[in-house]
N, C-alpha and C positions, 0 to 999 in steps of 0.2 A: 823815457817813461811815457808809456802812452794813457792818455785821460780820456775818462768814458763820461757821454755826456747823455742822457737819458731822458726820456717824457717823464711829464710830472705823476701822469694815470699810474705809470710802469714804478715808477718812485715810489709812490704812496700804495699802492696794491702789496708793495712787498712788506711795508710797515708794520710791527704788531705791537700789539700794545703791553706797553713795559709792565713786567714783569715788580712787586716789591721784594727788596729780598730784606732787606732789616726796613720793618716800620715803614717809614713813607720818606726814608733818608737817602739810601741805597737804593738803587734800582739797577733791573739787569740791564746789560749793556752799557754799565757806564764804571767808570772807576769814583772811588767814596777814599776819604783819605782821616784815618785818626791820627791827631796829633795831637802831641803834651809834653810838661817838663819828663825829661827824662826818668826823675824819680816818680810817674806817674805808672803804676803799670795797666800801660796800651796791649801790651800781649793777652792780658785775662779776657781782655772784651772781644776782641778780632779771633782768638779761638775759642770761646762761647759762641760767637757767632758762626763760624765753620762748623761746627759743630752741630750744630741748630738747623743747617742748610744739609748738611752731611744727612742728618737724618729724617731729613723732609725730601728726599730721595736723590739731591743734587749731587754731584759727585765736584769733589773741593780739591785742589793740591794746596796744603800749605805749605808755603818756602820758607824756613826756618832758620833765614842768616841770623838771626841773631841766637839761637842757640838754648833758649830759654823753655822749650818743649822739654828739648834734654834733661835737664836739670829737673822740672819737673816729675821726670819717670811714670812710675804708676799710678802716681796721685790723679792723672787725666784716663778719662775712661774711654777717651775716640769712639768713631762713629766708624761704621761699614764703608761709606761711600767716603770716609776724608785720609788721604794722601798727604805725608808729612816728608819735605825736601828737604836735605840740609846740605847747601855749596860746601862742596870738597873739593881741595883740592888731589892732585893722581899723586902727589909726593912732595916732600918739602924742597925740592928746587923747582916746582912746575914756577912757569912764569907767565902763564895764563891773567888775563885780568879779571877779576871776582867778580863785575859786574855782566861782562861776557858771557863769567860761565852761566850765571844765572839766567839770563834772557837763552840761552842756549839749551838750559833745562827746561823753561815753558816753552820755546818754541819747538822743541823734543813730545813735550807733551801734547800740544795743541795737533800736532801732525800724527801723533800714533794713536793717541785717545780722543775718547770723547767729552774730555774735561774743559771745560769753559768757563769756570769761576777759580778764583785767583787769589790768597791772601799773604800781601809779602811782607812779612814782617823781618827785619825795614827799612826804607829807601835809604836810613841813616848808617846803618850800618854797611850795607853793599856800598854806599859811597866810600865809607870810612876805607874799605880796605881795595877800594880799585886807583886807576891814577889816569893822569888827563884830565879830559871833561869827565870821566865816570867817577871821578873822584866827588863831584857836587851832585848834592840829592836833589838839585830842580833836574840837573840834565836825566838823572835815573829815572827820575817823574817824571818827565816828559817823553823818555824812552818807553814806559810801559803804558802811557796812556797813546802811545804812537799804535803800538802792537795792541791796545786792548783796543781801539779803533779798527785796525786794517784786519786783525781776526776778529772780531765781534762779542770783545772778551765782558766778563764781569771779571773787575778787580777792586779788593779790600788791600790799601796800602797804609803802612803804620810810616809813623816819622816822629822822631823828636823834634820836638820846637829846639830851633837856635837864634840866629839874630833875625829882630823884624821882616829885612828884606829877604831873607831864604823862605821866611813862612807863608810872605804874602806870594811868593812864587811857585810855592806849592799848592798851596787852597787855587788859585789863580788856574792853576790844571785841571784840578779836580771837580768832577760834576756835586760832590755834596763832600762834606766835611763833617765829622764828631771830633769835639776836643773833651781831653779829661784833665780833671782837676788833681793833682798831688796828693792835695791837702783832704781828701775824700776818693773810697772805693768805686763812688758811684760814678759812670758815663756822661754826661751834661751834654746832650745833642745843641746844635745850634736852632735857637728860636729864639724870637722875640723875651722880654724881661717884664715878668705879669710885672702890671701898675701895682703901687700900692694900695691899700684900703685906707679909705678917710677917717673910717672910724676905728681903725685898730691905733692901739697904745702908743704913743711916740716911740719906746723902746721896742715895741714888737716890732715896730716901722724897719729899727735899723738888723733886729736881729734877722728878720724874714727875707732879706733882700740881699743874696750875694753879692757880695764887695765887687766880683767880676764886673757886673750888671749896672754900677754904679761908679761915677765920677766922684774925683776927690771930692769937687764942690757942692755935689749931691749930699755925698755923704757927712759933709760938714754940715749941712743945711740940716740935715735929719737930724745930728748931733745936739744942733743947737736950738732943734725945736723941740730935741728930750727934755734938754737941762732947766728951758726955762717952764716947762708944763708942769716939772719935778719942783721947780721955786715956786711955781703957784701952788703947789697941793701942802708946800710944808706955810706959805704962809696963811691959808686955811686953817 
């Protein structure tokens, strides 16, 4: 392998300046990774977003290992410029590995098109059904942030959360992260946990403040500065 070593002038002249493609979260050239419990659906958000890009003139491949475009059917309206893949295999004895085929469809792409944004939903499932190292979805993450590096790619990648150490090795890839909540439709980007107000209610205290954002011991504090402001008002 031969390594190119460059003036700094020649570096930075080529530079430009990034691009937002979701908010101030994502940006182009870099890979962004949503991730949540399983029962969270991370699909609605990553193709609203494709979608969004698709028709702000970007042209999008989605890779649809996990299948759930399908099912969907009509219900989704797509966009001119977004391109929807779904890993197939050529017959039921191919013995191809899924993760393979998959990088072999982007890299198919990248070479005959002009397509440079990337949404693969998800590292979880092309792990699920490859074997080796392509069977774990850091190595998949790390395989696609290799390629979104050496081509210059934008990629949106989905993952389910599993055990601590697999997730901190995904975020740990990834230039920006969105996680979603289960228990709520809505997307929860990562930021900072507004303070509370001093002057709102002790129970507005604990309802306003997701339990995420908060430690047990927090949240016991808040508890038990409810109950005893509730003992002062009934001994009033």
């Amino acid at each position: 392998m031969e390594h190119k070593f460059i003036s700094s002038k020649k570096f930075f002249s080529a530079v430009k300046k990034a691009v937002s493609l979701y908010k101030n979260i994502w940006r182009e050239g870099t890979t962004c990774l949503i991730h949540g419990p399983r029962t969270a659906d991370k699909t609605a958000k990553a193709y609203d977003i494709a979608v969004s890009l698709a028709n702000s003139g970007r042209e999008v491949l989605y890779v649809n290992a996990e299948g759930i475009i399908d099912q969907r059917g009509a219900a989704e309206k797509g966009a001119d410029n977004l391109y929807v893949f779904t890993p197939e295999y050529s017959s039921p004895d191919d013995k191809t590995d899924y993760a393979d085929l998959v990088f072999e469809a982007i890299e198919q792409a990248v070479a005959t098109t002009s397509i440079r944004t990337f949404v693969i939903d998800s590292v979880s499932r092309i792990a699920a059904l490859s074997f080796g190292r392509n069977a774990s979805p850091a190595y998949i993450m790390k395989r696609l942030v290799a390629l979104q590096v050496k081509c210059k790619l934008s990629v949106l990648a989905v993952a389910h959360d599993s055990t601590k150490s697999v997730n901190n090795a995904l975020v740990a890839l990834a230039a920006s992260e969105i996680t979603e909540n289960s228990e709520s439709s809505e997307i929860s980007e990562i930021s900072k946990p507004a303070e509370p107000s001093e002057k709102s209610e002790p129970a507005d205290l604990i309802n306003n403040i997701p339990i995420p954002a908060m430690t047990r011991q927090q949240r016991r504090a808040l508890e038990r500065r409810a109950a005893k402001e509730q003992r002062r008002k009934v001994r009033i």
